[in-house]
LOMILUM-319053 format. One record per residue (C-alpha): y negated, z negated, x negated; residue in one letter; residue number from 1. Coordinates in steps of 0.05 Angstrom, whole numbers, plus 5000, padded with zeros to 4 digits. Each point is the difference from the previous one (the first is absolute). Example, Ala and Ser with C-alpha at 12.3 -4.5 7.8 and 13.67 -1.06 7.14 Angstrom:
BEGIN
- 5090 | 4844 | 4754 | A | 1
- 4931 | 5013 | 4973 | S | 2
***
This chain:
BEGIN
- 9695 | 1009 | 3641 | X | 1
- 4976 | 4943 | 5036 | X | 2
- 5038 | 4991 | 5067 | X | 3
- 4937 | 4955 | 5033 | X | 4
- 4959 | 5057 | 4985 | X | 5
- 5046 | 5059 | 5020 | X | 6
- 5004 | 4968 | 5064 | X | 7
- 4928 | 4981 | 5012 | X | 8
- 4984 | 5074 | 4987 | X | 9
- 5048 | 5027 | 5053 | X | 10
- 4972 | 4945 | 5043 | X | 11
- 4924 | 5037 | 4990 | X | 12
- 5040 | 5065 | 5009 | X | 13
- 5024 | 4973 | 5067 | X | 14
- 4943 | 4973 | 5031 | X | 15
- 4954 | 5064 | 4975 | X | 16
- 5049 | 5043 | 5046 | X | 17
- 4993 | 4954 | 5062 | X | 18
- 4925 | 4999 | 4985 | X | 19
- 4988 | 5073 | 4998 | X | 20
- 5037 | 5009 | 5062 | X | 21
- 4952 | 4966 | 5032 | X | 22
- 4945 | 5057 | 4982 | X | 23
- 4940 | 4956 | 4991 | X | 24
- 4945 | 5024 | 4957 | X | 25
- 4994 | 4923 | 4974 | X | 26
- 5076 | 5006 | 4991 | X | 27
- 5005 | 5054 | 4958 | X | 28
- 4937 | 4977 | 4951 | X | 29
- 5037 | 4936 | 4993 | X | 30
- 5061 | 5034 | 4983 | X | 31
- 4972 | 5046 | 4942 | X | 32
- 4972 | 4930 | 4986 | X | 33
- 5053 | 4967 | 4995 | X | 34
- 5038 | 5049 | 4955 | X | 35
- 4939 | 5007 | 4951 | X | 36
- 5008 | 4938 | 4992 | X | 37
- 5070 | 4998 | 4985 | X | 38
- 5004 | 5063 | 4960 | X | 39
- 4928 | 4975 | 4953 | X | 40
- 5049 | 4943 | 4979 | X | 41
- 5068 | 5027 | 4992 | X | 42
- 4969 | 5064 | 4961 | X | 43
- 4960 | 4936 | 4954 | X | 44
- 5066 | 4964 | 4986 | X | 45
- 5033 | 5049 | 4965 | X | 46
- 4935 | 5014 | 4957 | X | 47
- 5000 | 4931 | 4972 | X | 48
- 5079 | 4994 | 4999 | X | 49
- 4993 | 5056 | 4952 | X | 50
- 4953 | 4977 | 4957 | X | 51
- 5026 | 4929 | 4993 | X | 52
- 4926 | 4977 | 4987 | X | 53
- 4932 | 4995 | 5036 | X | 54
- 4940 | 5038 | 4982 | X | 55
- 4932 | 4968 | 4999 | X | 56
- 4965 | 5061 | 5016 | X | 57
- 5044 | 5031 | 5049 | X | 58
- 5002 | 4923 | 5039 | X | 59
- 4914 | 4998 | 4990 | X | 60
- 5004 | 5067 | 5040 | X | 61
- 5047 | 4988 | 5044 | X | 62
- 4987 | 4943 | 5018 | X | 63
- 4919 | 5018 | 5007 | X | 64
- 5005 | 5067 | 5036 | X | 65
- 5034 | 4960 | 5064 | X | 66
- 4970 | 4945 | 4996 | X | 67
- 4922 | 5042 | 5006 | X | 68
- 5034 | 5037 | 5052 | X | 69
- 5034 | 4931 | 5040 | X | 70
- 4927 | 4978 | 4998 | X | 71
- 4966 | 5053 | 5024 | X | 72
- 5048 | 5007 | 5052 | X | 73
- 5006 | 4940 | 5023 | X | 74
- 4910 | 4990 | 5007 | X | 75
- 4997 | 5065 | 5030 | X | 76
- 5062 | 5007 | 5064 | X | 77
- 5006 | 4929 | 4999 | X | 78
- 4951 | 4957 | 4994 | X | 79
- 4952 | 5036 | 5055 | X | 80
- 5058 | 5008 | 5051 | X | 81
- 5003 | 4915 | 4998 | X | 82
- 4929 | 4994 | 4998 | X | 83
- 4999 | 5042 | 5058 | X | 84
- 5044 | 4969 | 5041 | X | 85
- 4972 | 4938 | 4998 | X | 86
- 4943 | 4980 | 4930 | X | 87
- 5013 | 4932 | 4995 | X | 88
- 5075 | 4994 | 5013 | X | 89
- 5010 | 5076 | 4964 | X | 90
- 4962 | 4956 | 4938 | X | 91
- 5037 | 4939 | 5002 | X | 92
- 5072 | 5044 | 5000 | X | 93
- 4968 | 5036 | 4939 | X | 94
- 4987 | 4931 | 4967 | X | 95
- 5071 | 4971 | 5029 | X | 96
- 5042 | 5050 | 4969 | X | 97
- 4955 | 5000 | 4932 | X | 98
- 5028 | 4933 | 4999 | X | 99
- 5075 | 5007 | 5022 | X | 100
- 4998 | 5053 | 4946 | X | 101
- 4990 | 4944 | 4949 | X | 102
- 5034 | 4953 | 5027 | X | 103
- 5064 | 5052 | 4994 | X | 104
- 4989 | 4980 | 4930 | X | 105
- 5018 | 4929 | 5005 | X | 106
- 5056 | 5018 | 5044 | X | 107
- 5029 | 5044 | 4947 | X | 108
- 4990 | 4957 | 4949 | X | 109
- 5047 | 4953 | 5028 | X | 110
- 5046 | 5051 | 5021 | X | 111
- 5010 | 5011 | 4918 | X | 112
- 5024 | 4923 | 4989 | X | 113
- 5053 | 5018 | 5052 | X | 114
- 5069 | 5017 | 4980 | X | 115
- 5004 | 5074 | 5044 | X | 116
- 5060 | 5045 | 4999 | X | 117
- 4952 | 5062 | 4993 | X | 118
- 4954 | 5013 | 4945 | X | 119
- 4931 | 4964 | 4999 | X | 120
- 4967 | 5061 | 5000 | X | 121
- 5036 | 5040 | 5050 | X | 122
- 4994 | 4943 | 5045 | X | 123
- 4918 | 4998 | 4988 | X | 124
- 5000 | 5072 | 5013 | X | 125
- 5039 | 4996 | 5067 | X | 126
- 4967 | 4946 | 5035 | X | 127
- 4932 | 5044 | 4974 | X | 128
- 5034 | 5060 | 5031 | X | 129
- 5023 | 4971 | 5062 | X | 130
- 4935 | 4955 | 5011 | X | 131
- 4954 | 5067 | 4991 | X | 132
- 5046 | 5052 | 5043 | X | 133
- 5002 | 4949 | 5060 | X | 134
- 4917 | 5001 | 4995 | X | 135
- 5003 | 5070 | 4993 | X | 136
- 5040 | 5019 | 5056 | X | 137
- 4960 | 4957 | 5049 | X | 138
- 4940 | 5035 | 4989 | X | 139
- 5021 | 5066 | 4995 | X | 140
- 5040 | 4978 | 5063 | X | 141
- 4937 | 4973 | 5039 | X | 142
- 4954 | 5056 | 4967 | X | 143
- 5032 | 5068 | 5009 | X | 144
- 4938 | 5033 | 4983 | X | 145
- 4994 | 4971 | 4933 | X | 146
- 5007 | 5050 | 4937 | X | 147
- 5062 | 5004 | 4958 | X | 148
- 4952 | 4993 | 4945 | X | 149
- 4992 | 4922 | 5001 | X | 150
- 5070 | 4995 | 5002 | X | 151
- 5022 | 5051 | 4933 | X | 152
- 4947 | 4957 | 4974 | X | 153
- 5026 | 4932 | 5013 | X | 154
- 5065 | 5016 | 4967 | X | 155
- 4969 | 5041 | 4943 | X | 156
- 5018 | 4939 | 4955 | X | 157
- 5074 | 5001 | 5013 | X | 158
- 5014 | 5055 | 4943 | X | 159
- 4972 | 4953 | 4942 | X | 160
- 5028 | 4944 | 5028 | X | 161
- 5064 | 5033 | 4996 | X | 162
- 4990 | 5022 | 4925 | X | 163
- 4986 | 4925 | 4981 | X | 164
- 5049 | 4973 | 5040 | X | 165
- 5062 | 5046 | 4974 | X | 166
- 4973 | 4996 | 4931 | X | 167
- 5009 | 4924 | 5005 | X | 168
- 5065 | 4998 | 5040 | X | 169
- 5026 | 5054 | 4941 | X | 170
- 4973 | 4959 | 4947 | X | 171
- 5035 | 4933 | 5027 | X | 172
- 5073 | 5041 | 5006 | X | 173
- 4991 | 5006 | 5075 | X | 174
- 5022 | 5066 | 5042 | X | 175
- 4931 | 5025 | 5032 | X | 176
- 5023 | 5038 | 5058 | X | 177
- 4992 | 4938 | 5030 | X | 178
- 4932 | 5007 | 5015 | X | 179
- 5021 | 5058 | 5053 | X | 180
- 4997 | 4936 | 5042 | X | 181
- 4924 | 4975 | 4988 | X | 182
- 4990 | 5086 | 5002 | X | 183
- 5018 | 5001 | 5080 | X | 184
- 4968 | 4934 | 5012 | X | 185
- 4939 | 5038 | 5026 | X | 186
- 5038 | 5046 | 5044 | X | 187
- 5048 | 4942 | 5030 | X | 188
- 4945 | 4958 | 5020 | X | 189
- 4955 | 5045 | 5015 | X | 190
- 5037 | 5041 | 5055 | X | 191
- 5028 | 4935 | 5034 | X | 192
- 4937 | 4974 | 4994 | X | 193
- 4963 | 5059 | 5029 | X | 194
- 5027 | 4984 | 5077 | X | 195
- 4964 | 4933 | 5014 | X | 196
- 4942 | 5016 | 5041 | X | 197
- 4939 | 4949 | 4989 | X | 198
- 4961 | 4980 | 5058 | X | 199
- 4938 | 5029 | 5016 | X | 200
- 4963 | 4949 | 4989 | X | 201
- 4938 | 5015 | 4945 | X | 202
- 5012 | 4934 | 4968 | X | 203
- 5061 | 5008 | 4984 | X | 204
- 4995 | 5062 | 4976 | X | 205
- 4945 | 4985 | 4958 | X | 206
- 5042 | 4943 | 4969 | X | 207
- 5068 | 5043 | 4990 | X | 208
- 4954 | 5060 | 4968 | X | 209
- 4962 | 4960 | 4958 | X | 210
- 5066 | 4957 | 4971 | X | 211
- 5030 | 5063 | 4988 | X | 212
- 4930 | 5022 | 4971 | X | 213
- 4999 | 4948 | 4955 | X | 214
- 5073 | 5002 | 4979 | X | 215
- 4991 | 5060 | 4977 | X | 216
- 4941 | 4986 | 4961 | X | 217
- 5022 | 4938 | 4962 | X | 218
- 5062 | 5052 | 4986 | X | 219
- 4965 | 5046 | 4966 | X | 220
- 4948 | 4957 | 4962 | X | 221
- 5075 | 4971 | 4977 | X | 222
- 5005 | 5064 | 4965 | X | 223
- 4942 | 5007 | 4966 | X | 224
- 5019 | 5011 | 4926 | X | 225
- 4973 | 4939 | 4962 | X | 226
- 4994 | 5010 | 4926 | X | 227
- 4989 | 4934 | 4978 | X | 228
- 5034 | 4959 | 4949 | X | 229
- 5074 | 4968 | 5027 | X | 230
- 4996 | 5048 | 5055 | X | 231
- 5053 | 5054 | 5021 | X | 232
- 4973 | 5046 | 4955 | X | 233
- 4985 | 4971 | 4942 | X | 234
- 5069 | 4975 | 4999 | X | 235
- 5014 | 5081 | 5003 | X | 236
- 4959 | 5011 | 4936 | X | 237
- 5045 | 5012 | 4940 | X | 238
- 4945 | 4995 | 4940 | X | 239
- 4995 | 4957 | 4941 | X | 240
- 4928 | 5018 | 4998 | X | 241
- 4935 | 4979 | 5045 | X | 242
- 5031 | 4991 | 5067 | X | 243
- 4929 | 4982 | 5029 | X | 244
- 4986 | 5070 | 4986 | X | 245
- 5041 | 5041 | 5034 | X | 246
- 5007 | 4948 | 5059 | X | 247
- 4907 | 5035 | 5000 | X | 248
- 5038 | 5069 | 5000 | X | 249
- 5040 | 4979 | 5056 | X | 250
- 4952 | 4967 | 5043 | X | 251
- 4961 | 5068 | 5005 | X | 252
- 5060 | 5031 | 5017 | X | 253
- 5011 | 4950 | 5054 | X | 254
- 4931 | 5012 | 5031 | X | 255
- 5008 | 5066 | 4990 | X | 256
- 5069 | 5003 | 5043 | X | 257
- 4969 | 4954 | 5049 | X | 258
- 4942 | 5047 | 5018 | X | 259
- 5046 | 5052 | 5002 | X | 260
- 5050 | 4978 | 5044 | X | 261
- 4939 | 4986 | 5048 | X | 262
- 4974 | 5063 | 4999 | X | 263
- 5063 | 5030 | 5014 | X | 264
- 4998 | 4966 | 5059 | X | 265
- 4928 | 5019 | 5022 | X | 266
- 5015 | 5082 | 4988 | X | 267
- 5065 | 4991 | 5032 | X | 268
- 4956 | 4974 | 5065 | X | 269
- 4952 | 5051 | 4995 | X | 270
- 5041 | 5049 | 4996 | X | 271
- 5045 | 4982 | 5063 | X | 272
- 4935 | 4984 | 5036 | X | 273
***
């Protein structure tokens, strides 16, 4: 077992005791957060460490239920609270964090010419982790009214992400217990995160919710399964056949998943509303 990630997870056990204690209704949806988060992607390690390879279809909808449901989350909690705080600043945070989001790309690109003592992977998946729990905790820590649904949502995409990560890690001779580490990233962040207040100021607000809004959104647009030729999944597809083909099938599937994941999202709402 990975010792980084045995102790990052009694770090998350840690700081989830001295958050309950506290007996905030925002602290204990960020907890339950935090350790959905944690258990989605140390319950879809061992999946792919079993298997040893990555499925096409079970990656398509994976990877397309959370991402409909990140989207949907994200335009219907987020999105309005920035706008509503502020419209113009609220819509330039939405179009700033778009942006950082692929920018991230660049920065992890050149993060994979570097010679790291972790795995490339791991190390993508942590700073994803980390990044995401520290936005999640300020706005669950500056909006204690807000749903735990936006939240469950927002990490849905951690179980698939563990499935292809461990698969790879297993495939490349590595030991994937080590991504207990990227699993607490969430939960670390988020609860430290969670106890700076912002001002009360509508601009910034506006400009904090929308970043976060549009973090979150460039996230899960990440995720959309792309069955095109040289993407992830086609390199999945084991066929000597008419690849073109089944990457058609897939692509239904991968609307299909989508819409679903989304309209999980919307009965969820109605039925806590």
């Amino acid at each position: 077992m990975s010792k980084a990630g045995l102790l990052a997870t009694l770090v998350l056990g840690l700081l989830s005791v001295i958050t309950l204690v506290n007996g905030t209704t925002s602290a204990v949806k960020l907890v339950g957060i935090s350790w959905v988060a944690f258990l989605a992607m140390a319950l879809g390690a061992p999946l792919g460490a079993r298997t040893g390879t990555e499925s096409a279809g079970a990656l398509v909808w994976g990877y397309g239920l959370a991402a409909g449901a990140m989207v949907t989350s994200a335009a219907v909690f987020l999105v309005p609270q920035a706008i509503g705080q502020h419209p113009q600043w609220g819509g330039f945070g939405v179009a700033f964090g778009l942006l950082a989001g692929f920018a991230s790309h660049t920065v992890g690109h050149r993060l994979s010419h570097m010679d790291l003592p972790i795995d490339r992977t791991v190390a993508e998946l942590s700073a994803h982790a980390f990044s995401a729990g520290a936005i999640i905790g300020i706005i669950y820590g500056n909006m204690p009214e807000l749903g735990a649904l936006l939240g469950l949502a927002i990490v849905s995409h951690k179980g698939p992400a563990g499935y292809a990560a461990a698969s790879r890690l297993t495939n490349n001779g590595r030991d994937p217990s080590i991504l207990l580490l990227p699993a607490t990233g969430v939960g670390i962040a988020g609860l430290l995160s969670s106890m700076i207040a912002l001002p009360a100021s509508g601009l910034v607000r506006g400009l904090v919710f929308g970043f976060a809004a549009g973090v979150f959104l460039h996230v899960a647009m990440d995720f959309l399964p792309r069955c095109e030729l040289g993407s992830e999944i086609h390199s999945l597809l084991s066929t000597s056949g008419d690849a073109h083909a089944l990457l058609d099938r897939l692509r239904v599937h991968a609307v299909l998943s989508t819409s679903i994941g989304g309209l999980a999202v919307l009965l969820s709402w109605l039925v806590v509303v």
